[in-house]
C-alpha angles and dihedrals in degrees: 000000000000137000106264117142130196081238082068113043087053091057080053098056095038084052088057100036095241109146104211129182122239087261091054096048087051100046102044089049084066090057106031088063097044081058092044078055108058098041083060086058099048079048096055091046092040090085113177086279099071107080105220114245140185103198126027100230122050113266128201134188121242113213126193120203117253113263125193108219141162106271130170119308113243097245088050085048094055107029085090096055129125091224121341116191114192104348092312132102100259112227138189108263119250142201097019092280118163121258 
């Protein structure tokens, strides 16, 4: 079994701003560390032999070559906007980012 602790799995949670109950925290650190587990297990069978992989069938990217063509004006573009402010789309603000 590994070493996962409830204390843990709480940093975790705080890390990712996930706020999480007593009973949450309790009951996560149980699973979190069957999966901890499991992965420890794939990684004792997975000898050098065993190419790492992240999907199990060969993938390939399929490029297109660029090709300049008309596209909307920018004043087309931006007659249907809700508020535009100096030739851009003009958003709320989030996360509390400076202007």
């Amino acid at each position: 079994m590994s070493s996962l602790e409830r204390s843990d799995v709480a940093r975790l949670a705080a890390l990712a701003r996930i706020d999480m109950t007593d009973a949450d925290l309790d009951r996560l650190s149980g699973q979190l560390a069957v999966i901890v587990d499991a992965v420890a297990k794939v990684a004792e069978v997975a000898g050098e032999d065993v190419p790492a992989t992240s999907h199990p069938i060969p993938m390939a990217n399929i490029h297109r070559e660029d090709v300049v063509r008309p596209s909307l004006a920018q004043d087309d573009a931006l007659a249907a906007a809700p508020e535009a402010e100096d030739g851009r789309f003009r958003v709320p603000q989030i996360l509390g980012e400076e202007a």
